[in-house]
N, C-alpha and C positions, 0 to 999 in steps of 0.2 A: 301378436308377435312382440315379445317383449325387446327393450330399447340395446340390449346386451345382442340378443340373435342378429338386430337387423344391425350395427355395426361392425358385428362380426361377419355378414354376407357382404356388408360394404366393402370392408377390406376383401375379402376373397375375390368380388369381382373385379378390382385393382391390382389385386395379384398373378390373376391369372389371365393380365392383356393380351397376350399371346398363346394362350394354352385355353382349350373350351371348357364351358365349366360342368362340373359331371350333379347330376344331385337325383332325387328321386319324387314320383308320381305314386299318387295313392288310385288315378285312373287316370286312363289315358284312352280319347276317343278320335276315329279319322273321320272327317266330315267332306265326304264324293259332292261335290257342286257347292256352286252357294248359296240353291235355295237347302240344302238343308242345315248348310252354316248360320245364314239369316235368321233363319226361323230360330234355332239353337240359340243363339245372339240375343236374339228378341225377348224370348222366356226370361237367357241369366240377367238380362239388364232389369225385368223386373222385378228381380227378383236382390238387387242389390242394396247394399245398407249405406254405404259409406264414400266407395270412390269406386268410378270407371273413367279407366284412362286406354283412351284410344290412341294408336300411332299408325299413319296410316303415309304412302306414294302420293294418295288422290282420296280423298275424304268428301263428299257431296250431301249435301244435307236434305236435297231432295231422293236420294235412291232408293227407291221400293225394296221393302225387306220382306216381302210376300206377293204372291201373285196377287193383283187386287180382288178375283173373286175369292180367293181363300183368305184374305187377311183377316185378323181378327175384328168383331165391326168396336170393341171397347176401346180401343187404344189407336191412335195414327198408326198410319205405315211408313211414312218419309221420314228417313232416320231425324231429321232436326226437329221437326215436330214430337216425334216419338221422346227423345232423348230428353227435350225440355218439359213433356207430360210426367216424365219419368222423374226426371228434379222434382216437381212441383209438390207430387205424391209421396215422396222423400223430403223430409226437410233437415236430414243430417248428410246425404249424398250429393257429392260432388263430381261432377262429368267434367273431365278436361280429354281436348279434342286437340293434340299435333299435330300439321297435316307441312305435309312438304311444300314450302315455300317456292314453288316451281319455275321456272323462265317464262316470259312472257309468249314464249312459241306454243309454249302449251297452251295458250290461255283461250283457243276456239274448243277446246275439246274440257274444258273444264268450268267449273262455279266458280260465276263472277262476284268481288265484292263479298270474299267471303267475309272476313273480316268485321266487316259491317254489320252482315245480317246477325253474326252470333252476337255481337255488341250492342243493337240497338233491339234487337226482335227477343229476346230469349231469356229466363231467368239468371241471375246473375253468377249461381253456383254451376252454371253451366259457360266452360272456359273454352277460350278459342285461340290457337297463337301457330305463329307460320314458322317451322324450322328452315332458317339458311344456315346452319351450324354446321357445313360443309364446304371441301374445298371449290371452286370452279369448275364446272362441269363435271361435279361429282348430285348426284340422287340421294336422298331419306328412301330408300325401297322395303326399308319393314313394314310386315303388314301383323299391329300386334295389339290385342285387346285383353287389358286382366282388369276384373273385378273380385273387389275389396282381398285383391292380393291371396283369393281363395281359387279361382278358375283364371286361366288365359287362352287364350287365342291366338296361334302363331299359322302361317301362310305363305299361298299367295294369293287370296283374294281378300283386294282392300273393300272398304262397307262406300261405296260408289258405283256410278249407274254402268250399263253393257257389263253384269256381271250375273245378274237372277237369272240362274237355267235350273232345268228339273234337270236328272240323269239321263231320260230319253232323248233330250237336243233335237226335239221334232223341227228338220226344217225350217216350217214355216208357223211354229208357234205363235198364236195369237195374243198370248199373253206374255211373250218377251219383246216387252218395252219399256223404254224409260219412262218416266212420271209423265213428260212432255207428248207423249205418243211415238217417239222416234222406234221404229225395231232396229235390232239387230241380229248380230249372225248367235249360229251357238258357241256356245260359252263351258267349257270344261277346265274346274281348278279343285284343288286341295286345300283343305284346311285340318287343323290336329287341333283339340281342344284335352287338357292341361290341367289338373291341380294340386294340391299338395306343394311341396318344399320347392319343387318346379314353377308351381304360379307365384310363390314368394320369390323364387329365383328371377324370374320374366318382370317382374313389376320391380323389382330393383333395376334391372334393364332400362323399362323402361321408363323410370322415375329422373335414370341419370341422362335420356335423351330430353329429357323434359327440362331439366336443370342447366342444361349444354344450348336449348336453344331460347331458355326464357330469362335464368339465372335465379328462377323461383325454385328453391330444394323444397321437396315434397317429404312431409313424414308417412310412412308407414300405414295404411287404412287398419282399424281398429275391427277387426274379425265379430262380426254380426252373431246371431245366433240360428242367422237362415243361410241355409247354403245354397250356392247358386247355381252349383251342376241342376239341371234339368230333369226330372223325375223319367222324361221318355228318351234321355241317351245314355245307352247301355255302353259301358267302357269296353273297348275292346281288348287294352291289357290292364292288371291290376297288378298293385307294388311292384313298379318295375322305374330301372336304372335309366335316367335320361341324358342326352349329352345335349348340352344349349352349345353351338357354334354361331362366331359373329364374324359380318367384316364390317370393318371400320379403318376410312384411311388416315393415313398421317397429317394431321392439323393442328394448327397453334397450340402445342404444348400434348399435344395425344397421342400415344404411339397407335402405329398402326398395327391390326389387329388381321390378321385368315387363316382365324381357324377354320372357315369353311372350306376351302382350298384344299387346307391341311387335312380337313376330312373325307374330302373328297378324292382324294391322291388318296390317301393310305386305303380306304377301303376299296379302292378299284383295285389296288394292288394288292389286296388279302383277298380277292373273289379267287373260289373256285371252281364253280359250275354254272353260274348266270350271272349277269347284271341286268335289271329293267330301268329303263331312265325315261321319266315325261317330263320333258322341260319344252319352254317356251322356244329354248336358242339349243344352237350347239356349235358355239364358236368360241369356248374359253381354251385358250392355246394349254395351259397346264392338263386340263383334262385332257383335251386331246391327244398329245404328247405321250402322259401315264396309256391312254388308251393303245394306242399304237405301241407302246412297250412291250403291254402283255400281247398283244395280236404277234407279234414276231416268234412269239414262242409257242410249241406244241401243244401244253397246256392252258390256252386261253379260253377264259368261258365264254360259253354263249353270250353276246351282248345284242340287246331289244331296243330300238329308241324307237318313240312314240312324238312326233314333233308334229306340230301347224302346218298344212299344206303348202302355204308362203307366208311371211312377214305381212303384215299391213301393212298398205300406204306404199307406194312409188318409194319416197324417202330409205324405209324400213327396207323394203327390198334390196335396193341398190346398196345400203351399206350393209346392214346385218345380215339379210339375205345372200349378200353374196360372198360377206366372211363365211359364210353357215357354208355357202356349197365347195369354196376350197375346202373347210375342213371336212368335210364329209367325203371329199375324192380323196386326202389324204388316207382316212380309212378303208377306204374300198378296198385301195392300192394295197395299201399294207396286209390288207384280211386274205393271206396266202392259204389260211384252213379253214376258210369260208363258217366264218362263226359270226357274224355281225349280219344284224335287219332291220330296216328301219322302214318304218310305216308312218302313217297318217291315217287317222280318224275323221271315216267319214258320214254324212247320212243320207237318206234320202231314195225312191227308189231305185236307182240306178248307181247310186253312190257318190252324184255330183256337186252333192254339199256337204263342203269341210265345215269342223268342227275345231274353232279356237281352241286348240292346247296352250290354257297358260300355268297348269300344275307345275311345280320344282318338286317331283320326287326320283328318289334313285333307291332300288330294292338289289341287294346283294345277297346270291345265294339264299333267295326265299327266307331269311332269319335278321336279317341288317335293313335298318329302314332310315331313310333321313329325308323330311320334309322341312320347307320351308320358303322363304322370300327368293332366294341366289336362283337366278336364270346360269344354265351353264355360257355365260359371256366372259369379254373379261372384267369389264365392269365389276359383276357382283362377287369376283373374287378377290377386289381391293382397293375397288373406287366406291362402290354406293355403301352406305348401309345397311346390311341385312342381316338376319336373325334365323335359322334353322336348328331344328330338335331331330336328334337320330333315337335310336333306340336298337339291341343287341340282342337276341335270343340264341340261346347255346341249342346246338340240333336237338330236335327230337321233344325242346320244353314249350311249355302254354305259350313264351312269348312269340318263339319261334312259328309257330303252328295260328297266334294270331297276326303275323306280319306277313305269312304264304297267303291265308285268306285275305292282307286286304289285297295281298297283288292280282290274286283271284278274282278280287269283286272287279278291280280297275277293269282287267280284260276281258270278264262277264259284259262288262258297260262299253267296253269298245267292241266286241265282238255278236253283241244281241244275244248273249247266249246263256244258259242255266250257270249258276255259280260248280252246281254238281259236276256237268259237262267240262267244264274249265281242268277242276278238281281231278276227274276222273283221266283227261288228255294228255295231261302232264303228269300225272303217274304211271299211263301206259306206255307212254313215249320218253318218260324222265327229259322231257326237254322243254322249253318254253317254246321255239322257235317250231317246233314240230308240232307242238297243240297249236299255235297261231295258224298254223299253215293247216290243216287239219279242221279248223272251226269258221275260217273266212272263206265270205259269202257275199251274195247278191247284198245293196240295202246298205242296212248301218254293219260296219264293218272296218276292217283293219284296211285301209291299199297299201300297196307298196308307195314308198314316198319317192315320189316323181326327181327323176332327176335332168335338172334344170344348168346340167354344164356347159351344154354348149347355145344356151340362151344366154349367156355372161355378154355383155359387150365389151367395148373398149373401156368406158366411163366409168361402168360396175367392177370393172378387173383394178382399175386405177382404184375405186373410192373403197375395197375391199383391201387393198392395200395400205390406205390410214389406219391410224390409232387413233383418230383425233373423236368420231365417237363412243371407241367401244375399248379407253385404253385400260391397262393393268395398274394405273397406278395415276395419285394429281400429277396434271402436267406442267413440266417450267415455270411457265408463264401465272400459275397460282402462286409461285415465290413472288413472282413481280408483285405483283398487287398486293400480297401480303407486304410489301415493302411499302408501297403504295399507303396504303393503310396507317403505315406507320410513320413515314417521315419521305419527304420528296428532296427536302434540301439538297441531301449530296449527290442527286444525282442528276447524269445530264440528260438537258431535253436532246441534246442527236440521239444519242447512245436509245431514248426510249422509242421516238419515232422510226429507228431501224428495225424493231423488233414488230414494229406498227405496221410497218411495209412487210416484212415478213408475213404477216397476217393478211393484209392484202394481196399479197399475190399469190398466196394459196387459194383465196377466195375468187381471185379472176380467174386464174388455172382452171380450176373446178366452174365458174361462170361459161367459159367460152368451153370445156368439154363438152356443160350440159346441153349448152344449145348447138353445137357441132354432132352428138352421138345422142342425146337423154332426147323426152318427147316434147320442145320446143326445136328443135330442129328444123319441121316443117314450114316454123318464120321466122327462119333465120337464113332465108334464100336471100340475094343479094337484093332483086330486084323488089321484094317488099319492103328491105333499110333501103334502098336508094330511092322508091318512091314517097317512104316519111319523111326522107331529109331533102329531097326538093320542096315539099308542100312547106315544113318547118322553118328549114333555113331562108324561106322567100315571105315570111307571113311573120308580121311580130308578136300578133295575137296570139301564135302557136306558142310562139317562147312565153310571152305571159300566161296561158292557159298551163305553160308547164312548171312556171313558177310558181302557180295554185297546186298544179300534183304535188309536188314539191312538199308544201304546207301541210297539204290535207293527207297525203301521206305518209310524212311522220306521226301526226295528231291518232292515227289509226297502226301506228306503228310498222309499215310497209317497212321493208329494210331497204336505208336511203342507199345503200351501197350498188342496189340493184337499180337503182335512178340514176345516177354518177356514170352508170356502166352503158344504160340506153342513151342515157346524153352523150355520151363519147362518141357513138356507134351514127351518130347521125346529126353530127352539129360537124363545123369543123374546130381545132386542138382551139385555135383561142378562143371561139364563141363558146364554145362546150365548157371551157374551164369557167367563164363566168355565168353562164347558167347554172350548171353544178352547183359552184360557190356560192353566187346567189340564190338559190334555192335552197341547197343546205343551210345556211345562215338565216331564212326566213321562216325554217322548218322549225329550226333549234330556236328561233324567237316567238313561235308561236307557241311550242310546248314551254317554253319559259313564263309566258303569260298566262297558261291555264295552272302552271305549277305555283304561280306566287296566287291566283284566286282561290284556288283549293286547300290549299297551306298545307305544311309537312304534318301537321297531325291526322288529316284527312284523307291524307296522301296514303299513309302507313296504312291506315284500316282497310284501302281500297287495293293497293299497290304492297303491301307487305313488308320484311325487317329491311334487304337488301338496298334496295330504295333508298331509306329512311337512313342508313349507317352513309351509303353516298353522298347525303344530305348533309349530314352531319360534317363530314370531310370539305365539301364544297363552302361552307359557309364558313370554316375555320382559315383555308387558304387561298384565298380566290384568285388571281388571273393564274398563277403557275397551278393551283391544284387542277383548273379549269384546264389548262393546257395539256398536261400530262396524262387528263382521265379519257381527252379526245385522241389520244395517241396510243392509251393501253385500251388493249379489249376487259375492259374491268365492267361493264354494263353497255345496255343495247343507247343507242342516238336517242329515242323516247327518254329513256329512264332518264337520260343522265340532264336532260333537258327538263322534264318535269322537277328532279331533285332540285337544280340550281335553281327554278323559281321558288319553290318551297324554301328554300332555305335564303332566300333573299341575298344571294351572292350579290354585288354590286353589277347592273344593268351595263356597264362600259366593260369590267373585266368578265362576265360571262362574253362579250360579242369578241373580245380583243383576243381569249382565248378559246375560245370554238373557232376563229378564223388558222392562229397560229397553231394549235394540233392538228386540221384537217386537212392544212393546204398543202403536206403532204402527200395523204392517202388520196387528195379528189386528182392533186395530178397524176398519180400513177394511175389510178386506174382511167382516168380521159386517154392520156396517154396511150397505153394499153388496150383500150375498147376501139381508139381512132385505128392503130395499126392492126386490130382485130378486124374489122372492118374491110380494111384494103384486101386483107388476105382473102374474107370472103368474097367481095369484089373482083380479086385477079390473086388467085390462088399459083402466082409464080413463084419461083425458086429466088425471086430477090426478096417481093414481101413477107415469103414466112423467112428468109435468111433473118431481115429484122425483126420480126414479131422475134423469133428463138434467140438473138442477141439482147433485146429488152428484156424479154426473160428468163436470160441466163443473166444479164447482170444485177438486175432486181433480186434474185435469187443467191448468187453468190453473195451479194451487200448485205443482204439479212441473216445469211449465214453465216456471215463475217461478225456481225453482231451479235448473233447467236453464242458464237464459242465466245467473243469475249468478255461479252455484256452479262449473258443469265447465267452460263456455266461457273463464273464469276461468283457473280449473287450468290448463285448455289451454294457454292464453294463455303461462302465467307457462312451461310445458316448452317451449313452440316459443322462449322467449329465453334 
């Protein structure tokens, strides 16, 4: 690519921040699962001259990229090993690996010390670096791999472990598991492989997520004389027009970017005779909305969702899950011409094992295709980063005619049935809904997807109610710390610790529902807290034994907030305030003493950029930076405790300000957890009168801060 083309696509992809960018494929391949992505994967990376650049959610250097009896015996199978083989045997190729710099909540389900292992284990032209180039509780969720700017890879299966399945999802595969032995469930995802003007297009993508999270600008890979599509994948269109759509939210100087949204709305609203959608969610309010639009009217097309039988995880359930079942009743309701069906992929003889739907695809009218990274949440249409490729075929043309067969193959693969069969169903029925129904069976097959409405409880009704996981856009309080970031001076420590109470008492709220309605409830009977606070409150050992939890609790990252909240619940308001205190402050001294041994260089490799910028903040202003970063939610008690030792803040203004930001938040919630208590105790009409007056006025004070303080802020960054 000469230095005229690629600063000519530079500017075009600057031009078109809010418009998707349209360009063209010399082939274009779908890849059903991810062992046949992997394998695909595998070949082009050996086949590369110059540069592979991975951007990836979850990047694992151990994840099997073959079954192990089939892998190749020449070459590793665990992508770090593989990747660094692949350096070695190149000595003009350059591997750089982005991988989302994730929250520490993630961190049981992920590779520890990543950081490290590519830095100290691995050739040196193979690069390693954490993107936090995002707002607060915002995700990197593309999943996107191009080499030497000839081929790419866009998705939603990241190259990480719980993701190798063959198409059949047998159960109880003996060969789905990770490197470590662990199995897992089945695994059903999409992936589209790319190249031409299209893989020059994606690798300026993502060259600029590289440059956003490193500040290293990447030139251009110098076009090999080997091409790296794979001799056994057969394109399924050729010269054909591609749309790349991104979301990206609004950040330190970046506008915010949905076109996925945008594409997704308009082609719901141009179907005329079907939609099929497999997404992992179905809780983004715009779709649903567009969706409900066309259902009121006569003409609505048949619409197919294909969704997971339930979220993962209790967590997952209660919040996404149960945004997913409002919107799906909203549908029901609305479907007055009975054109909407929604299923779940299952396997097994009887049908009793689901099958992980984590594909994002949506087929319109058999001719309209768009795959990629965007769960239909709200999230991924304008909090995370993600990256999806559509593709248009006019009726009756090759492209059109290869976009019906792959909707074809998907429902061959969920249905166990001949590709021909599928083919022949829906031509004699002209309907999607009516070959479904028509071809499902005993075994592996479509169910109907379980409706789980009046399993909602009280707790799930409430936490389907927040934004606060799954919102449409950065929230507030990412202004604040962006201010944070910037300068504390002018502002007041009241003004932040009201915002900090705010935070807390959404956290107690949601505390005392869980164990009042969620599955802690069964010990949170009266008589199990009144038999821990006579043995504790009569015993000093107990209180020192809990000044050790305390310690060794944050050292492990426990959330001390949830220690603040048991100490209330069974001390009484003044011993609990100085147990708390005392323990949080013994917590925060102990991660302060591993962070000044480890030091901030070793810290970042271990711990990441986010870390390491706190770090940098804390040593420049210490007792008020100290004070303010314990009052903003700007990082977890660990982090911020490890950082300050790292960075050698002064030993008296770390203790003086972890005392004065906390000693708000630990009384409210002692506070709070004591009258918690009582109500469990003697659930009268006086004690929750008090509980609901503490927290109506905790609640109106934050909200009082609320409009003045961030709305404020706001104000003064939108001029």
């Amino acid at each position: 690519m000469t230095t005229t083309l690629v600063r000519a696509e530079r500017t075009r992809v600057q031009r078109t921040a809010l418009r998707e960018m349209k360009c063209r494929a010399d082939r274009f391949a779908f890849l059903i699962d991810a062992q046949d992505y992997f394998r695909t994967f595998k070949t082009a990376a050996m086949r590369a001259q110059r540069s592979i650049l991975i951007i990836g959610w979850d990047v694992n250097s151990r994840t099997l990229l073959e079954f192990p009896g089939e892998a190749r015996p020449d070459v590793p199978n665990e992508l770090g090993p593989f990747l660094n083989h692949v350096t070695r045997l190149r000595p003009h190729l350059w591997v750089r690996v982005l991988n989302w710099d994730s929250p520490l909540l993630y961190g049981l389900d992920r590779e520890w010390a990543q950081q490290a292992r590519f830095d100290w284990f691995t050739n040196p032209r193979l690069c390693f670096a954490l993107d936090e180039a995002h707002p607060i509780g915002a995700s990197q969720h593309q999943k996107l791999v191009v080499i030497d700017d000839q081929l790419a890879f866009v998705g939603g299966i990241d190259l990480t472990d719980c993701r190798l399945d063959a198409p059949a999802h047998r159960p109880a595969d003996p060969r789905r598991r990770n490197a470590d032995g662990t199995p897992y469930e089945p695994h059903h995802d999409i992936q589209v492989a790319v190249d031409g003007a299209a893989a020059q297009m994606l690798a300026e993508v993502a060259r600029d997520r590289w440059q956003r999270a490193t500040g290293q600008r990447l030139v251009p890979a110098v076009n090999g004389n080997e091409d790296p599509w794979p001799d056994d994948l057969t394109a399924d269109l050729r010269f054909v027009d591609v749309t790349i759509a991104r979301t990206y939210p609004a950040w330190k100087g970046h506008r915010e970017v949905r076109e996925i949204e945008a594409l997704f709305v308009e082609s719901i609203r141009r179907a005329q005779t079907s939609i099929y959608i497999e997404n992992q969610y179905f809780c983004a309010v715009p779709i649903v909305q567009v969706i409900i639009e066309r259902l009121a009217r006569p003409d609505c097309p048949e619409i197919v969702l294909v969704l997971p039988r339930q979220p993962t995880g209790w967590l997952e359930r209660t919040t996404m899950g149960s945004r997913q079942q409002q919107m799906l009743a909203r549908v029901r309701e609305a479907d007055q011409y009975n054109r909407v069906r929604v299923y779940t992929p299952v396997v097994g003889t009887s049908g009793d094992v689901g099958i992980k739907v984590h594909s994002k695809v949506m087929i319109i009218d058999g001719r309209f295709v768009n795959v990629g990274s965007a769960n239909l949440n709200n999230r991924s249409v304008g909090l995370d980063s993600e990256c999806n490729l559509a593709v248009e075929g006019k009726a009756g043309s090759p492209e059109a005619r290869a976009i019906a067969g792959f909707c074809n193959r998907l429902l061959a693969e969920h249905l166990n049935a001949p590709i021909g069969r599928v083919f022949a169903e829906i031509e004699a029925g002209g309907s999607l809904i009516t070959a479904i129904e028509r071809l499902r069976g005993p075994g592996r097959s479509l169910a109907p997807f379980p409706d789980h409405a009046n399993d909602t409880d009280v707790f799930q009704a409430f936490a389907a109610d927040l934004d606060l996981l799954d919102p449409t856009a950065p929230v507030e309080p990412e202004r604040i710390a962006d201010e944070f970031a910037r300068d504390h001076r002018g502002r007041s420590t009241l003004q932040a610790s009201v915002i900090r109470l705010c935070a807390v008492v959404l956290v107690l709220l949601c505390f005392a529902a869980l164990w009042h309605w969620g599955p802690l409830a069964a010990y949170a009977n009266p008589e199990t807290i009144e038999y821990l606070a006579r043995i504790m409150n009569n015993d000093w050992q107990a209180s020192v034994a809990l000044l050790a939890v305390y310690v060794v609790g944050g050292l492990l990252m426990f959330p001390v907030i949830v220690l603040i909240a048991a100490t209330g619940m069974v001390y009484s308001p003044v011993y609990a305030l100085l147990i708390a205190g005392g323990g949080s402050v013994l917590s925060a001294i102990a991660g302060y003493a591993v962070g000044a041994v480890i030091g901030r260089a070793h810290l970042r490799r271990l711990a990441g950029g986010r870390l390491d910028r706190i770090s940098r903040q804390l040593a420049r202003r210490g007792i008020l930076s100290m004070t303010i970063i314990r009052v903003l939610p700007v990082a977890p008690f660990t982090v911020v405790n490890l950082a300050a030792g790292a960075s050698h803040i002064r030993f008296g203004d770390f203790v003086a300000g972890t005392v004065l930001g906390m000693a708000p938040g630990i009384t409210a919630i002692t506070l709070f957890s004591a009258q918690l208590w009582q109500v469990l105790r003697s659930p009268d009409a006086s004690n929750l009168l008090i509980l609901a007056v503490l927290a109506a006025a905790l609640i109106l004070a934050a909200a009082f801060a609320w409009r003045r303080f961030v709305h404020r802020h706001s104000d003064k960054a939108k001029a």
